[in-house]
C-alpha positions in Angstrom: -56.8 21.4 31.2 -58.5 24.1 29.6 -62.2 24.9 30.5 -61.6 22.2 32.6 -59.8 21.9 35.8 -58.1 25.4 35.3 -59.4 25.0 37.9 -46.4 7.5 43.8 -46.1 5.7 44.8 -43.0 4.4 44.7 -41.0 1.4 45.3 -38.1 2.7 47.2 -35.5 0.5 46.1 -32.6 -2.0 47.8 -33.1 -2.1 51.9 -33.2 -4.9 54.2 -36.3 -4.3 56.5 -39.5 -2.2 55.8 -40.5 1.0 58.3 -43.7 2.2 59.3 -44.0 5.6 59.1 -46.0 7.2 61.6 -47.1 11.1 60.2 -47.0 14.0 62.2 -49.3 16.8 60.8 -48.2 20.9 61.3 -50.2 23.4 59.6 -47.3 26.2 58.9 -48.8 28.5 56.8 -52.6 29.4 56.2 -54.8 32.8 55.3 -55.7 34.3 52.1 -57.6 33.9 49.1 -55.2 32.5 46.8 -54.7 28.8 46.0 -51.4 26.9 46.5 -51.5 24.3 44.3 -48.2 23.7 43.3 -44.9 22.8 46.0 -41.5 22.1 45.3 -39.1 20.5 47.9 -35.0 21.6 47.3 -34.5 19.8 50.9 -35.7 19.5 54.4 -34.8 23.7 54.6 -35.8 25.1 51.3 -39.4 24.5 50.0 -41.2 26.6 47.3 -44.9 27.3 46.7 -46.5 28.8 44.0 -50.7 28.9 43.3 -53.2 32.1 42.1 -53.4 35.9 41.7 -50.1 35.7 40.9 -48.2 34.4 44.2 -45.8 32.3 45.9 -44.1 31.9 49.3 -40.7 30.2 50.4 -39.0 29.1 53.1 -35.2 28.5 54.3 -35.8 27.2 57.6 -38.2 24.3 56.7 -41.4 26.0 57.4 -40.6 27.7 60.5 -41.1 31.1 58.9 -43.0 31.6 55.4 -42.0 34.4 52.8 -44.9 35.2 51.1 -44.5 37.3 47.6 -46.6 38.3 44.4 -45.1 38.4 40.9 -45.2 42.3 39.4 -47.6 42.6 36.3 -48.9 39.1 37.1 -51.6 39.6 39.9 -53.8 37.4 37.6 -52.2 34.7 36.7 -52.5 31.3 37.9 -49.1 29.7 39.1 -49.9 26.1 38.3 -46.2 24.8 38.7 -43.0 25.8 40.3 -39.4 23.9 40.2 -36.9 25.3 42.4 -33.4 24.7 42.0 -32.2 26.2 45.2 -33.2 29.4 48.1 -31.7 31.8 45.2 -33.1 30.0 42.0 -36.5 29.0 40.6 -39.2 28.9 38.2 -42.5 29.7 37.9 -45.3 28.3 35.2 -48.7 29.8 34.8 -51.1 28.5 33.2 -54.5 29.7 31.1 -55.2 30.5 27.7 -52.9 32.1 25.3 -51.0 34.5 27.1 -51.5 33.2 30.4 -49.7 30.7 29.9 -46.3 32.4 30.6 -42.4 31.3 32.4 -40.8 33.4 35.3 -37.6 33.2 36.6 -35.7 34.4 39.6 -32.3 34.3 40.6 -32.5 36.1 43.8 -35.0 34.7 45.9 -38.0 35.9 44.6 -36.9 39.5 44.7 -37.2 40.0 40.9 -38.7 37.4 38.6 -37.8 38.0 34.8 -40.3 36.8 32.3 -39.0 34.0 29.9 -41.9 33.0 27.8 -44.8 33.7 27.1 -47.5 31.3 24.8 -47.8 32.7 21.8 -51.0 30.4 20.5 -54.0 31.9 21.7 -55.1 28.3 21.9 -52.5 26.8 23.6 -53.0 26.2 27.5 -49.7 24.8 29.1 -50.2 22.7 32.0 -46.8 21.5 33.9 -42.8 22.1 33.9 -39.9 20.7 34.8 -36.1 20.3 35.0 -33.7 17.7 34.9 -31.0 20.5 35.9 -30.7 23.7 36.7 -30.0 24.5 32.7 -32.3 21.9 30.8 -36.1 21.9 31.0 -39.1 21.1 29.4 -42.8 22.6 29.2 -45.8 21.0 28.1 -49.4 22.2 26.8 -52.7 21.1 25.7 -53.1 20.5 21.9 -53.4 22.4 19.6 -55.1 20.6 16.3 -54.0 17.4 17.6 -50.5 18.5 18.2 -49.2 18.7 21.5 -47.2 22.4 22.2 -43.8 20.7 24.0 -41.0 23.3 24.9 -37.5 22.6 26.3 -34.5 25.1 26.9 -30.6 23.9 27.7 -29.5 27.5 29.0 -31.7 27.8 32.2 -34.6 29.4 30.1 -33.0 32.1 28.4 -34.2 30.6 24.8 -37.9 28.0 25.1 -37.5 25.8 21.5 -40.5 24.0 20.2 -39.9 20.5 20.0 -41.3 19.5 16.0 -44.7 17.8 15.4 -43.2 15.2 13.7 -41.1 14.3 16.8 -44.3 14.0 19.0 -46.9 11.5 18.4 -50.7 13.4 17.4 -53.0 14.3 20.3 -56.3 12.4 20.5 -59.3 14.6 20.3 -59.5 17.1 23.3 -56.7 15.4 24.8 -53.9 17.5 26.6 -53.2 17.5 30.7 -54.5 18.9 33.8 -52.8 21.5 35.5 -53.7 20.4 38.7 -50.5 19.8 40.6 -48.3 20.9 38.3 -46.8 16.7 38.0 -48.8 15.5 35.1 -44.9 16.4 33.7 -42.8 15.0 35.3 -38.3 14.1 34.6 -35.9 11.4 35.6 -32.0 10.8 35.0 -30.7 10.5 31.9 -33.3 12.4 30.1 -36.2 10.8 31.0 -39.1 12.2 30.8 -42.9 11.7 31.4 -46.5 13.2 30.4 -49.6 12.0 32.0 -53.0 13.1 29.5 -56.3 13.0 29.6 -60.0 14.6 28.8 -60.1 12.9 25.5 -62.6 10.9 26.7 -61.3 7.6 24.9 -57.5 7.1 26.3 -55.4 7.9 29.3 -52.3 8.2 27.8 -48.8 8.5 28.7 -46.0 10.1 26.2 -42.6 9.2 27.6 -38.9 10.5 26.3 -35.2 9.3 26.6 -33.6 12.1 25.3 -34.4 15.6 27.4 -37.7 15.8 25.5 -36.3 15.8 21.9 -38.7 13.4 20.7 -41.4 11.0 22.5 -43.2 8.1 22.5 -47.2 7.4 23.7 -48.7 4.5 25.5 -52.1 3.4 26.6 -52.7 3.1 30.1 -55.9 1.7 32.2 -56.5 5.1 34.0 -60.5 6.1 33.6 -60.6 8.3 30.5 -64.2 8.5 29.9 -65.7 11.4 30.0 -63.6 15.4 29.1 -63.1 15.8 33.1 -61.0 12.4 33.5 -57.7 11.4 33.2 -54.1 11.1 34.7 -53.2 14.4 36.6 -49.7 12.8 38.3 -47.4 11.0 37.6 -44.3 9.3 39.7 -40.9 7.4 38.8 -38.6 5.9 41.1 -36.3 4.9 38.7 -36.1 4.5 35.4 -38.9 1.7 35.2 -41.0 2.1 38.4 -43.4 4.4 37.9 -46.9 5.3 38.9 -49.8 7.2 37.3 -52.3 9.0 39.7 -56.1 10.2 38.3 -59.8 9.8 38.5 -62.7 12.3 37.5 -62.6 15.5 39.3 -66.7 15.9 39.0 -67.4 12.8 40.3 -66.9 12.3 44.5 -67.7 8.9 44.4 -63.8 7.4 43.5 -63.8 5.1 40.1 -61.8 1.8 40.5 -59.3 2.7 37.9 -57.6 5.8 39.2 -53.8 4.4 40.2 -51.8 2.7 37.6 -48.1 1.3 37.5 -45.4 0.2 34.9 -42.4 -1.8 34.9 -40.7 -1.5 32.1 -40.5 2.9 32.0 -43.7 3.6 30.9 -44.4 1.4 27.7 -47.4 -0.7 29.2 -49.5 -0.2 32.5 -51.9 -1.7 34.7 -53.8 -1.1 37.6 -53.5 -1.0 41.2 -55.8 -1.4 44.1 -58.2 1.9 43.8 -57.4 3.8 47.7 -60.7 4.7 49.3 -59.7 9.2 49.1 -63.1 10.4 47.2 -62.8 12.7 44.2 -60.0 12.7 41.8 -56.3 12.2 42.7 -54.5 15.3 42.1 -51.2 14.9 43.5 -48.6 12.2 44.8 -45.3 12.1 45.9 -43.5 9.2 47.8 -41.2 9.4 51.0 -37.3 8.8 50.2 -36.0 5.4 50.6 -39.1 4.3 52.2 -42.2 2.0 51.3 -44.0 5.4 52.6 -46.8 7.2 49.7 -48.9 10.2 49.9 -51.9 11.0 47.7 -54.1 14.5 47.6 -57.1 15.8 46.4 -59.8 17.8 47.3 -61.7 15.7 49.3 -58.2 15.1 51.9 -55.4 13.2 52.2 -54.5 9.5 52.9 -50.8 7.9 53.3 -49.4 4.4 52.6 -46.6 2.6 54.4 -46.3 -0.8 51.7 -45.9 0.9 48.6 -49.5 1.7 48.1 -50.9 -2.0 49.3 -53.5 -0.3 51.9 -54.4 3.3 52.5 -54.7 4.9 55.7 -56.6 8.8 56.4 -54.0 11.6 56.9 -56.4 14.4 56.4 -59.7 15.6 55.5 -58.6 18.8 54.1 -58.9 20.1 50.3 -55.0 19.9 48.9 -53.8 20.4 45.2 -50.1 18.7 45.3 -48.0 17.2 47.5 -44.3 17.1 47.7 -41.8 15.2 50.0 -37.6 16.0 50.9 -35.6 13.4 52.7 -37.3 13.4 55.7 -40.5 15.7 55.4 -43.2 15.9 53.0 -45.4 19.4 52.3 -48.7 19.4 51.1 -50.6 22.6 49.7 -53.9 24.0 49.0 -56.9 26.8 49.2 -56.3 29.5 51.3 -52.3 29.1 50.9 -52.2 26.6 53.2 -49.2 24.3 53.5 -49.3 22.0 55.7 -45.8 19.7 57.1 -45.6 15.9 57.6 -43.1 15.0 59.7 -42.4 11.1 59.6 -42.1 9.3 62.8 -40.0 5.6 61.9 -41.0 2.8 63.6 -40.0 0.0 63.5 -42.2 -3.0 61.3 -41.7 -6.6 59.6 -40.5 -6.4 56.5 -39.1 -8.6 53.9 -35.5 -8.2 52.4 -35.5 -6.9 48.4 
């Protein structure tokens, strides 16, 4: 969110038995000035990273060895988001005011990154992408005279179309996202499609699509919306009506009780779960494959669940920005381009049959 922060849970579906996961911390890359605060997982071998002064780093050997690179003609911006399709393929969002707010893409590795778009509303402020595919993706940014900017492309970013007003539902005053983590946008199958809002300082809201972002919908949700520095910044689905909204008020340390929501029925209606005891505002989640296994970050650490959010344990005390988890591994990033690996340990816990 502009002027603002600039600056999961999940349920994992049909198994017979419940396993405690048991986390493994390895600090794999650290040093730097920059930020990371944006990760994306391809698979337990290929992770992305992306954060400030224009950089990113990659790996192809699941954090054994980091490849550390800076976009040319961007050493300023502010890579808030990053969806990676494979080791050869990604995108990068940045995100600021007006023409900050810009699209890369590479197609080999990270060797040359070819700019796609660039905002043209000096003040628009675009705060998250993402992808359903490798071909059709969608962009969102903070209003602009209570319309919300939304962009999508079907041929992997070559052309960025506007979606129309009238297809959107109006912004509330001052509302629009946080570019935290770069997941207050996130996608599911079949076109689905989710936006977490907030700074309003009235509503949390929620705008939801079927149809790869050609027109949405807008609900209310109980997420702590009072005050221009609160709101959702992450969102999770685990299907196509599990989902989870992550937030809180990143000036206050002290955690409100209303920062985790969840809906049933894809987004429509919302209420709220137990509030986890990680000070400061939620700014990213991401859940464990197949597992009952969660974990939140913020700037005041890290904690991890393993019954689907029920209790919360401590996994770290570190400032991190986003989280993101592969089959088997999970990555968390932050200040000082740190990324740091958790490697899950199963062992064996009651559990009740779904």
């Amino acid at each position: 969110m502009k002027r603002l922060i600039m600056l999961l849970l999940g349920f994992a579906g049909c198994t017979s038995a419940r396993l405690s996961q048991e986390p493994v911390l390895t600090t794999q890359h650290i040093g730097g000035t920059a930020r990371f605060q944006a990760v994306s997982v391809v698979d337990e071998q290929v992770v992305w990273a992306s954060g400030t002064d224009g950089q990113y780093a990659k790996t192809t050997n699941g954090g054994l060895t980091w490849q550390n690179g800076q976009v040319k003609n961007a050493e300023t911006l502010q890579f808030r988001d990053i969806h990676a399709v494979n080791a050869q393929i990604a995108y990068l969002m940045s995100a600021g005011e007006g023409a900050q707010s810009r699209i890369y893409k590479t197609t080999d590795g990270g060797k040359n990154w070819i700019l796609q778009f660039m905002n043209p509303d000096e003040e628009g402020f675009y705060d998250a992408i993402a992808f359903w595919d490798e071909n059709r993706g969608v962009a969102f940014s903070d209003n602009i005279k209570g319309v919300f900017p939304i962009i999508r492309t079907e041929d992997g970013g070559k052309k960025w179309v506007r979606v129309p007003a009238a297809d959107i539902p109006p912004a509330l005053k001052g509302e629009g996202g946080f570019a935290a983590s770069g997941t207050c946008l996130i996608v599911g199958e079949n076109g689905r499609a989710w936006i977490g809002t907030g700074a309003s300082s009235q509503k949390a809201r929620v705008l939801r699509s079927l149809d790869y972002g050609k027109t949405w919908e807008v609900a209310d949700t109980p997420i702590v919306a009072d005050s221009g520095t609160s709101g959702i910044n992450a969102l999770l689905f685990v299907n196509a009506r599990k989902g989870y909204a992550f937030g809180g008020d990143f000036q206050k340390e002290s955690p409100p009780e209303n920062r985790v929501a969840t809906t049933d029925d894809g987004g429509k209606t919302w209420r709220l779960l137990p509030n986890p005891a990680l000070k400061g505002s939620i700014f990213g989640a991401a859940q464990l494959p197949k597992s009952e296994t969660f974990v939140i970050v913020g700037p005041k650490g890290a904690q991890f669940s393993n019954n689907a959010g029920l209790q919360w344990q401590d996994l770290s005390r570190e400032d991190f920005w986003s989280v993101g988890c592969g089959p088997k591994s999970c990555w968390m990033v932050g200040p000082e381009r740190r990324i740091v690996r958790i490697g899950w340990s199963p062992t064996a816990a009651p559990g009740r049959n779904k």
